[in-house]
C-alpha positions in Angstrom: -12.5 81.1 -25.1 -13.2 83.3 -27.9 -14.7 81.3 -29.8 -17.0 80.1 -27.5 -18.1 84.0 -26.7 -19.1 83.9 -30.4 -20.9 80.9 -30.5 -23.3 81.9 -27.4 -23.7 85.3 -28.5 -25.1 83.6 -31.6 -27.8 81.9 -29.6 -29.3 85.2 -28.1 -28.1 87.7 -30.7 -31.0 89.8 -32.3 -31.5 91.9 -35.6 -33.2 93.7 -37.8 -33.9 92.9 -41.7 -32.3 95.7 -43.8 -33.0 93.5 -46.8 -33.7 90.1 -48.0 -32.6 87.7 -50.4 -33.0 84.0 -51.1 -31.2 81.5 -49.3 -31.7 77.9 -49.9 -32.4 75.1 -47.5 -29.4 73.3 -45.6 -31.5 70.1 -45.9 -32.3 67.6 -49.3 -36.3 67.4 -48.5 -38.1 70.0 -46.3 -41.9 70.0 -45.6 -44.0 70.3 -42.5 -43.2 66.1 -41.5 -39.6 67.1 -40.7 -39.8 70.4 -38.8 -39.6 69.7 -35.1 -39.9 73.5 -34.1 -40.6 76.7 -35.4 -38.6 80.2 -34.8 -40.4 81.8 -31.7 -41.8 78.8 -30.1 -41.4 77.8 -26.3 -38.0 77.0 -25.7 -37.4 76.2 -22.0 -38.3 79.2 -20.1 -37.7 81.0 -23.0 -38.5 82.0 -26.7 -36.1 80.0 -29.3 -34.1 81.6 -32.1 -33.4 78.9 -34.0 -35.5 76.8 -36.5 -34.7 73.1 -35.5 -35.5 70.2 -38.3 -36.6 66.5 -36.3 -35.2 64.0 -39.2 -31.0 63.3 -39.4 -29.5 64.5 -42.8 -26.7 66.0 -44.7 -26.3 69.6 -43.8 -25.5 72.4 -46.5 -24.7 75.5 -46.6 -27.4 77.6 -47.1 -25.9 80.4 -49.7 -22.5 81.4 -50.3 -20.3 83.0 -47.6 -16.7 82.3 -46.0 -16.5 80.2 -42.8 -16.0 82.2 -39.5 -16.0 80.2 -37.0 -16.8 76.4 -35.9 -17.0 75.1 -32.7 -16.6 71.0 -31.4 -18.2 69.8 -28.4 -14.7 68.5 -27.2 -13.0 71.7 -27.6 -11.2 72.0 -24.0 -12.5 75.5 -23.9 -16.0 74.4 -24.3 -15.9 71.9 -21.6 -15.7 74.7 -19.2 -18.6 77.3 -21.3 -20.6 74.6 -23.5 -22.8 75.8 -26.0 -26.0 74.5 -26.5 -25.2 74.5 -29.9 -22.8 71.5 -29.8 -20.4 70.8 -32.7 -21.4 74.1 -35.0 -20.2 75.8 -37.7 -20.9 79.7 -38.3 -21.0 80.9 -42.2 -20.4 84.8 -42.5 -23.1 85.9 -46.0 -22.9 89.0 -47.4 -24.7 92.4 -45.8 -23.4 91.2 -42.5 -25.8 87.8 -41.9 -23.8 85.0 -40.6 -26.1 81.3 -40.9 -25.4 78.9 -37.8 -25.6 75.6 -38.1 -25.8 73.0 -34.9 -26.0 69.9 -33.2 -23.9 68.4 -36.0 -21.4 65.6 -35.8 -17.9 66.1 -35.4 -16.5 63.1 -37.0 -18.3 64.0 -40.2 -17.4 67.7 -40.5 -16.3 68.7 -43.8 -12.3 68.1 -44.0 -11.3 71.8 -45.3 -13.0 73.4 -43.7 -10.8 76.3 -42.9 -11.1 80.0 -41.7 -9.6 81.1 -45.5 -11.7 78.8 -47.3 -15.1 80.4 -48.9 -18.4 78.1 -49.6 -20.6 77.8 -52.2 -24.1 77.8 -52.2 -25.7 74.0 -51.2 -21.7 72.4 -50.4 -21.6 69.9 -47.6 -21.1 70.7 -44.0 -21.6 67.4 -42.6 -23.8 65.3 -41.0 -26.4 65.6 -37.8 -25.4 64.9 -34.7 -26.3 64.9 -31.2 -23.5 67.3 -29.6 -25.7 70.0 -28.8 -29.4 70.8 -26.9 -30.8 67.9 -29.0 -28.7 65.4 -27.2 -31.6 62.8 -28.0 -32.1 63.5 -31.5 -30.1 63.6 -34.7 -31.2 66.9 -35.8 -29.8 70.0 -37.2 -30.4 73.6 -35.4 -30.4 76.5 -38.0 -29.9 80.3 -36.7 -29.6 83.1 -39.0 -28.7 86.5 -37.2 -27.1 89.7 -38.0 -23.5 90.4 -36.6 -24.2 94.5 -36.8 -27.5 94.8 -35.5 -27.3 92.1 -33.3 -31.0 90.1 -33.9 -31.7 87.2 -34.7 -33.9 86.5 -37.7 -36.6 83.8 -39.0 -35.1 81.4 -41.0 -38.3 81.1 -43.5 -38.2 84.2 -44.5 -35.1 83.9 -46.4 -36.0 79.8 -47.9 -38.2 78.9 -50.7 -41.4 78.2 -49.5 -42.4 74.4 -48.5 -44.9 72.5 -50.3 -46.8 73.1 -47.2 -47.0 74.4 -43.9 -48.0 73.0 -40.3 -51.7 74.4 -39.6 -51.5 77.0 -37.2 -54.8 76.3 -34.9 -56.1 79.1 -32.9 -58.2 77.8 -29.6 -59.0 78.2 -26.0 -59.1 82.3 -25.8 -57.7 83.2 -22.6 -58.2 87.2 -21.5 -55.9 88.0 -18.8 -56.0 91.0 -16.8 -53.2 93.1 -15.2 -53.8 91.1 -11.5 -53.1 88.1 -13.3 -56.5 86.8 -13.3 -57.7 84.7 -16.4 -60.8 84.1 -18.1 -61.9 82.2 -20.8 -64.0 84.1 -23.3 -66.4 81.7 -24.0 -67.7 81.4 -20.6 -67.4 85.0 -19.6 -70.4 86.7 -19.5 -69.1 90.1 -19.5 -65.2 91.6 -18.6 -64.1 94.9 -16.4 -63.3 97.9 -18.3 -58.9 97.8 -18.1 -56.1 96.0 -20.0 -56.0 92.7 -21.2 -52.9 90.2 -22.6 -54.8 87.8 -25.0 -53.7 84.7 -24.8 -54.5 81.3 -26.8 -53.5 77.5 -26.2 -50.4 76.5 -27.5 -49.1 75.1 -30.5 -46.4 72.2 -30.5 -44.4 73.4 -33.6 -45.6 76.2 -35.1 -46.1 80.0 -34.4 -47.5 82.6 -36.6 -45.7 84.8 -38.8 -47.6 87.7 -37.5 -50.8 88.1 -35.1 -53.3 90.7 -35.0 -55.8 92.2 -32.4 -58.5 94.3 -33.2 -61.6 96.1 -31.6 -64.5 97.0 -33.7 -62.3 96.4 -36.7 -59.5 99.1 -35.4 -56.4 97.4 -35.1 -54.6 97.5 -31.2 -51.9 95.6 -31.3 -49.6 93.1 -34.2 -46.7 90.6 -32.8 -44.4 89.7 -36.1 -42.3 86.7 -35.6 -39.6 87.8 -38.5 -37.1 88.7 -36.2 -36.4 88.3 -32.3 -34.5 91.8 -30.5 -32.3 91.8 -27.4 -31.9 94.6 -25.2 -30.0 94.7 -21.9 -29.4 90.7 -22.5 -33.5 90.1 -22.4 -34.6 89.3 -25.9 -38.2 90.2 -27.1 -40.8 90.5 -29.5 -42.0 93.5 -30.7 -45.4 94.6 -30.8 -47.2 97.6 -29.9 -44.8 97.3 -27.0 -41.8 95.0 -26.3 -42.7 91.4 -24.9 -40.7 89.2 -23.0 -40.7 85.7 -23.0 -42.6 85.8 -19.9 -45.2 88.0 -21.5 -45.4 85.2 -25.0 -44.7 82.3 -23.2 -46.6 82.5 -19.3 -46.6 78.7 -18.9 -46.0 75.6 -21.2 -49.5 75.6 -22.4 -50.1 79.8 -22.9 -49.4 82.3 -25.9 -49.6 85.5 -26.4 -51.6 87.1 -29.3 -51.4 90.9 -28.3 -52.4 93.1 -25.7 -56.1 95.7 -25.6 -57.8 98.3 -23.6 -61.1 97.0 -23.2 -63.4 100.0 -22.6 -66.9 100.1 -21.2 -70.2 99.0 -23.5 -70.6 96.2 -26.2 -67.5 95.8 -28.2 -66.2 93.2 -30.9 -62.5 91.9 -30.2 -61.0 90.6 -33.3 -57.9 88.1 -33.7 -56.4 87.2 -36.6 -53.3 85.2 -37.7 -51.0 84.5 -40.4 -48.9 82.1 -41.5 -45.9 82.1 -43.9 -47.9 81.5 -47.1 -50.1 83.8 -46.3 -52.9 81.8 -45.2 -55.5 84.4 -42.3 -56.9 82.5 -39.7 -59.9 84.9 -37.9 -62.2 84.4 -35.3 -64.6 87.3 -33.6 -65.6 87.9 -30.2 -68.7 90.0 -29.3 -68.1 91.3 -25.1 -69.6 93.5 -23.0 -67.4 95.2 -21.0 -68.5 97.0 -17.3 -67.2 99.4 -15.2 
């Protein structure tokens, strides 16, 4: 059952970036048409570690390392703890970053593979499958995390950039208060002095690499989607505080862009968002805030 252990702990594992270097994709062709979801988005009740691809393909290893574990769906072991992961092969890099690579098929796994054997950059794995979460689909999951500091970290940062990215959209403003209440800031004549969660509709795919609040240009609060941290088995993401799932993802249609004290008289509440490329999305509110 060992192995198993590993394997999960890979899906909620979470770390932080000592340093970075260039990893290559474990895919032929990458652009926005074959990216099914992005690191952070909604997965479940819960906020997903991995970077999942939506079109079947050869899977390579993204930069050398030595194989340290790999897991079948048929494993005996696994039919009692299966991992959402499926048939998956884990590839240990160097300053302790091991690359997992799931929902691949077993009958076309790479035939030495072997706990002694190291890989080279861009050598077969095998092919997608449909042992793991993406039982429908014939896609390949991709998690990169760091065994030491236990957190898992954003794919993109490590790849070459693709020739484009999915347009992050920001829409719908949602202020929500600390009874729960929401309000849409558009049709709001004016808001209670207090603490708000901001919160926007949705996207599908994509998150942002980072999102920033401000008010009157001062910056409150900035949610960076390079790494996801665990603590006491509840993973987060870090912002001027830490926020759970619960606090990013509310419902299916919700997501969180920061949190603000909203103090009485008239007030400009800034949001801005990034994407990989470095591409700023902003949009300005002007409120007036009451007693």
């Amino acid at each position: 059952m060992k192995k198993n252990k590993i394997i999960i702990s890979a899906v909620t594992a979470a770390l932080a970036i000592s340093s970075l270097f260039a990893f290559s994709w474990p895919l032929e062709n990458v652009d926005s048409s074959n990216i099914q979801s992005y690191f952070g988005q909604r997965r479940g009740n819960s906020i997903s570690t991995s970077f999942i691809f939506s079109d079947p393909s050869e899977v390579k290893v993204i930069g050398e390392g030595k194989l340290l574990v790999y897991m079948t769906d048929s494993n005996d072991e696994a039919s009692f703890f299966p991992t959402t992961l499926g048939t998956s092969v884990m590839i240990q890099h160097s300053e302790d970053l091991v690359s997992v690579y799931g929902n691949l098929d077993r009958s076309s796994l790479n035939a030495n593979l072997d706990l002694k054997n190291s890989y080279t950059e861009q050598e077969a794995i095998g092919l997608t499958g449909n042992s793991g979460f993406q039982t429908k689909r014939s896609t390949l999951e991709l998690q990169i995390f760091d065994s030491q500091k236990s957190t898992s970290i954003n794919p993109k940062i490590f790849m070459p950039r693709t020739q484009n990215e999915i347009p992050y959209v920001i829409s719908s403003i949602m202020l929500k208060n600390k009874a729960g209440q929401l309000f849409d800031i558009n049709s709001e004549p004016s808001f209670k002095s207090g603490t708000y969660k901001i919160y926007q509709r949705r996207n599908s795919i994509a998150t942002p690499y980072k999102s920033t609040t401000t008010i009157n240009g001062v910056e409150i609060d900035q949610l960076s989607y390079d790494k996801i941290d665990e603590e006491n088995n509840r993973i987060y993401i870090s912002g001027k505080k830490k926020y759970l799932s619960t606090d990013i993802y509310p419902d299916e249609n919700l997501f969180l862009l920061g949190e603000v004290i909203l103090s009485q008289g008239k007030s400009t509440l800034g949001i801005q968002v990034e994407d990989y490329l470095g591409n700023i999305r902003k949009i300005n509110y002007s409120i007036l805030v009451t007693n």
